[in-house]
N, C-alpha and C positions, 0 to 999 in steps of 0.2 A: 844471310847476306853479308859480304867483307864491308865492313867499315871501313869507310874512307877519310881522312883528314887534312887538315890544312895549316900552317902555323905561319903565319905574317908574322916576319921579324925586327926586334931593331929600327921598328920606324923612327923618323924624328919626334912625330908627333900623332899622338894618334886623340883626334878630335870625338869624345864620345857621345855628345849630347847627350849624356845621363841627365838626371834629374839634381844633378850638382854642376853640370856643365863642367866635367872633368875633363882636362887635357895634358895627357901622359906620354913624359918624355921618352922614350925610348924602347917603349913598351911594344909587345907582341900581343896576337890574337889567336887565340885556338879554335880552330872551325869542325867541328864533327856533324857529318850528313848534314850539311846544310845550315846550321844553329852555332851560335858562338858557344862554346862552352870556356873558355877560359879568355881573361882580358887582365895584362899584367906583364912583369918583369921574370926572367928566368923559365918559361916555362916550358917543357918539353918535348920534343919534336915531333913531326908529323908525317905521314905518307908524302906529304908533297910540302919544299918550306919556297915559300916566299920574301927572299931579303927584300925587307923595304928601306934599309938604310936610303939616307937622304932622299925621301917622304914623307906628306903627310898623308894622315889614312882617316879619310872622313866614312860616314855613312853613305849610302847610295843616295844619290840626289830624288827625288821622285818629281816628277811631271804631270799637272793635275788636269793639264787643258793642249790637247792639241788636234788638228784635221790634217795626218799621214796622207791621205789625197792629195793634198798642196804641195805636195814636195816637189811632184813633178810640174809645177808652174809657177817658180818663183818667178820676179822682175816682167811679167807681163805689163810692155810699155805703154799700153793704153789705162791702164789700173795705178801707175806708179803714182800719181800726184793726185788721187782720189779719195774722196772721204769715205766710210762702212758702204752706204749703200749705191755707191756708183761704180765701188770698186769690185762689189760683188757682184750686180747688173754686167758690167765686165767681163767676170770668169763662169758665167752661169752657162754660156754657150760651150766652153772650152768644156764643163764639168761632163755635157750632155754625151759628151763622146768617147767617154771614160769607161772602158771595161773591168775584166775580172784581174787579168795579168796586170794592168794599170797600179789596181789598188795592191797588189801584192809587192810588187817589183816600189811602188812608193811606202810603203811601211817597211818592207825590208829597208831603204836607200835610209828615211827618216828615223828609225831606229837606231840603225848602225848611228849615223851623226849625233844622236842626243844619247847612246853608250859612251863614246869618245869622250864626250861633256862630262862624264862623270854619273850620269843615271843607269839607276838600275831598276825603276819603274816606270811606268808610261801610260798616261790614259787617252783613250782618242775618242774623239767625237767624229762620229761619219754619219755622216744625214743625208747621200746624193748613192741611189742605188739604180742606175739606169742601166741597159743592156745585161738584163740577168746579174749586176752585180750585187754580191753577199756577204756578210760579216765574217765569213771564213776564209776570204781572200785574205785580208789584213789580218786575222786571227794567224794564220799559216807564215804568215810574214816573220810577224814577229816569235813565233817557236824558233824559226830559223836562227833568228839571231841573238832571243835566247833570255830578253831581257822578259822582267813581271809585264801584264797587260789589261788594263781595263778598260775593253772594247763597250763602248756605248752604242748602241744601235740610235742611232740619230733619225728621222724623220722629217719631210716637208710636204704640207699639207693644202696649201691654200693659196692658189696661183695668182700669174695678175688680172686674171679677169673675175676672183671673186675678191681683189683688195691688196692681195698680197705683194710679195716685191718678188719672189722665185717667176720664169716662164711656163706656164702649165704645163709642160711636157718633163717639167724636172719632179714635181709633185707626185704623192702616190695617194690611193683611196686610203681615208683613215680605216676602213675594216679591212685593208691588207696589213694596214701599218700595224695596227693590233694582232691579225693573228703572226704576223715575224716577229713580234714582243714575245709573245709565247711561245716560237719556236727557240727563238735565239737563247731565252732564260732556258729554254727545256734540255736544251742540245747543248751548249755552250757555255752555259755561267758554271764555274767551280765555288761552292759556298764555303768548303773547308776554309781553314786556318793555313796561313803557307800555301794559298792558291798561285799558280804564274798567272792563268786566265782566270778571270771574272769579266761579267755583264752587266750594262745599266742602261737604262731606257733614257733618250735624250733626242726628244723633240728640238726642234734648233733653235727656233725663237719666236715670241711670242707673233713676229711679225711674217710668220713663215707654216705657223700651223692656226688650229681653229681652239678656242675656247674648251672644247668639249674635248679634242684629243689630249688638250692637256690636265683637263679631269681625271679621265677614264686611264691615263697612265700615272696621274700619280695613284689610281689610286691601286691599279696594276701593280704598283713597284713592292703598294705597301704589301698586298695579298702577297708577292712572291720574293721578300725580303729583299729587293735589289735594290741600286742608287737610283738618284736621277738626277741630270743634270740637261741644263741648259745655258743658251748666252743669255744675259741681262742687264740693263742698264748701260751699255757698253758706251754711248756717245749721245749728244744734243737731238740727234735726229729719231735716235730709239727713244729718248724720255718725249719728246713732241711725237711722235706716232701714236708710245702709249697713252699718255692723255689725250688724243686727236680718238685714238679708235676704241681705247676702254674708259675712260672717262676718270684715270687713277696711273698715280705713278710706277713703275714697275715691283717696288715692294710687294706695295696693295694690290694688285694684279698677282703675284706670286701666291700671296698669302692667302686670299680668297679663293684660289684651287688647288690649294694643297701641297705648293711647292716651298714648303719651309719647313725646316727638320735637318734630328742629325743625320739623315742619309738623302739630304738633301746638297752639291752643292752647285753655284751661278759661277760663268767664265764673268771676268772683267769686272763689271760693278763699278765704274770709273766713275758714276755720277749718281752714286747711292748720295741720300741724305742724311742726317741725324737721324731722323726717325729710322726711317728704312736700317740703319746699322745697328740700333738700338733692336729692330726687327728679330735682325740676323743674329745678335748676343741670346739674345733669349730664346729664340730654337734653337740656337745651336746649328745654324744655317750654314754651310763653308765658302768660300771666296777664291777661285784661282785667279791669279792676277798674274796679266801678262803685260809687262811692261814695255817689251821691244815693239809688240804689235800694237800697241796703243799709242806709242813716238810713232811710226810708221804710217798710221793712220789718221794719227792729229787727232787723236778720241781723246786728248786727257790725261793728269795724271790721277791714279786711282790714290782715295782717302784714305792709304793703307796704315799711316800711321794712328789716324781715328778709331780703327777697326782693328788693329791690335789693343789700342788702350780701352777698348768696350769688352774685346774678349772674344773679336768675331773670329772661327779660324779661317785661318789665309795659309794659299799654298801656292806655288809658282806653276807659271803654264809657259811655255814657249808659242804656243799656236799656232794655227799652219803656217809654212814656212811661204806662204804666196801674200799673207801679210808680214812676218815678221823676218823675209829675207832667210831666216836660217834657223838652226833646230840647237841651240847650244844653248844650255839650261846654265849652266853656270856665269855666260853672258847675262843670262836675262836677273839671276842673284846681283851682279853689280850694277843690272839698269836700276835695276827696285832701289839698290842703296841710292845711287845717284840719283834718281830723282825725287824721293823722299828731302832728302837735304835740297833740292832745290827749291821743293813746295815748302819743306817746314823749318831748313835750319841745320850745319851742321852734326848737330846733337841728337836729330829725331831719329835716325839711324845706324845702326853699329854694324857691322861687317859679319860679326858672328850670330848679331841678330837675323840678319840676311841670308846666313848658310842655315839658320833653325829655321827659317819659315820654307829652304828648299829640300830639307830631310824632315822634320819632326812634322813643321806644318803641312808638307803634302800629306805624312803618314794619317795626321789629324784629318784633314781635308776625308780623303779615301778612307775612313775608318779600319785602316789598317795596324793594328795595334800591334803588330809583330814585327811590325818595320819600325828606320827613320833613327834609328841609335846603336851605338855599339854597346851592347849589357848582352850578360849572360841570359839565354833562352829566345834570344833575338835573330831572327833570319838574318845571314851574314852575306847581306847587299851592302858591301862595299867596295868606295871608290878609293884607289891610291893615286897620291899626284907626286909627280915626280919637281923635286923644286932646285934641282941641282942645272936647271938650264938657265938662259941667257934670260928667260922669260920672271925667273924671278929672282936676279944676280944680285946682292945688295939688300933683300929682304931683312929686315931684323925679324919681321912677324910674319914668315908664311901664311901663314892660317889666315890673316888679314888679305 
């Protein structure tokens, strides 16, 4: 097979998130079949060169939380000034009439806009499978446009007439929902190293499935080495349901069925406690924190600086764009800073801290060990920004 390569050149700066937090002036990258092999000054040319003169050249951003469905209904005017569960009650009608071409043509459109931001990974949560729709709609999607994927097979289980807040007609039998867990890992999950597509089982939330589905897939996930992920914690009304309807706050509710671990991780988490985060350090629990959709919703700001200094991992999520307006991951890195410094103080957040928690800490998050940095033997998911426009005229500190 011809060997292919690539040489990024001459960037201004090329941000590597090594384990030294190295940022090299002028430096080029050497790309063969896919893997950096060279990172450094002078180095010699490639089948294909890339001047990155006036750029920086970060890692690919990654994306640990998002519903690609929503893209096609942002601003629905009846949702706009609604809190989580009014706003969903809202779009539950709209979701009901969603086909196959829907969810294809919305992960295609959602994709493309969070490439543009700078990612080059993406995970989705889809839990609404009505009129014959399948995991291979939106799997199809995103081949097309080419970015990494990791499709969760989401679930809802327990309508409003046994408790739930979804309308029964959106809900499926958990023993359908089971055997599409084993289809979707049997047909679809890639376990190699350097996968584009991978699969994880991701019931939506506690207030949306039953007790025992979310047993029988964690314990699914364990049998067939997959993630699992769920929403949790997310705002005032999720923490008063779970102790209204489990008698325990969402930690202990996670923990007691097996949803902590490192292939385990939770969207949002906006009103975890000390316990609960001290929870999350010690399994080794992950955290996607989506900031835009949490101002948007009036959920909170999420205790992200608690949860770095415990050691919890945290990764960024944009989330469907029907909550957070829009799919631009790089956005949602300067909501995190900005409102960290609002909750805790200029100092509790740094900028570059910000760009590690949207390359290293998704990578962490998604146990992706071959992403999230520029080092030799590292998949070469990378973003170049151009900072010679208007948009950063006057910069001393790109990178910032």
């Amino acid at each position: 097979m011809k060997k292919t390569s690539t040489l990024i050149k001459n960037a201004d700066v090329v941000v590597t998130m090594d384990a030294h937090r190295a940022e090299l002036k002028g430096a080029s990258i050497l790309i063969e079949n896919g893997a950096i092999t060279q990172v450094g000054n002078n180095l010699s040319s490639a089948d294909e060169v890339v001047d990155a003169s006036g750029c920086v050249v970060t890692p690919g951003l990654i994306n640990t939380h998002h519903h690609l469905f929503q893209s096609l209904v942002r601003g629905v005017p009846a949702g706009q000034d609604a809190l989580l569960f009014g706003w969903l009650k809202t779009l539950y009608p709209i979701f009901q009439r969603m086909e196959g071409e829907d969810m294809f043509v919305s992960a295609q459109s959602g994709l493309a806009e969070l490439a543009l931001s700078g990612c080059s990974l993406s995970a989705d949560h889809q839990y609404i499978f009505p009129n014959d729709v399948k995991m291979e709609h939106a799997i199809n999607g995103a081949e097309s446009i080419g970015v990494r994927f990791h499709a969760t097979r989401g679930a809802m289980s327990v309508g409003e007439s046994n408790g739930g807040l979804p309308p029964d007609s959106l809900v499926e039998k958990e023993s359908d929902i089971l055997n599409d867990f084993e289809r979707v890992i049997s047909q679809l999950h890639d376990p190699s190293q350097n996968a584009m597509v991978q699969v994880g089982l991701a019931p939506c939330s506690p207030f949306t499935v039953s007790e025992g589905l979310m047993r029988d897939t964690a314990v699914m996930a364990l049998d067939k080495n997959v993630m699992l992920h769920t929403h949790l914690a997310e705002n005032d009304e999720d923490i008063a349901y779970s102790l209204e309807k489990f008698g325990c706050r969402p930690g202990e509710y996670a923990e007691r069925l097996g949803w902590t671990g490192n292939h385990v991780w939770h969207a949002h988490c906006v009103k975890l406690d000390t316990d609960e985060i001290n929870l999350f350090s010690r399994t080794k629990t992950g955290v996607a924190h989506c900031p835009c959709s949490n101002c948007r919703l009036g959920s909170g700001i999420a205790p992200i600086r608690e949860m770095r200094d415990l050691g919890v991992k945290v990764g960024l999520g944009v989330d469907g764009s029907a909550s957070s307006d829009a799919g631009h991951l790089l956005s949602e890195a300067r909501q995190l800073l900005l409102l960290q410094r609002v909750k805790n103080g200029a100092n509790s957040m740094r900028a570059r801290e910000a760009l590690e928690i949207a390359t290293l800490g998704g990578a962490s998050v998604l146990n992706r060990s071959d992403l999230g940095s520029i080092e030799i033997g590292k998949r070469a998911d990378i973003a170049i920004w151009d900072v010679t426009g208007l948009a950063a005229a006057g910069a001393w500190d790109p990178v910032a």
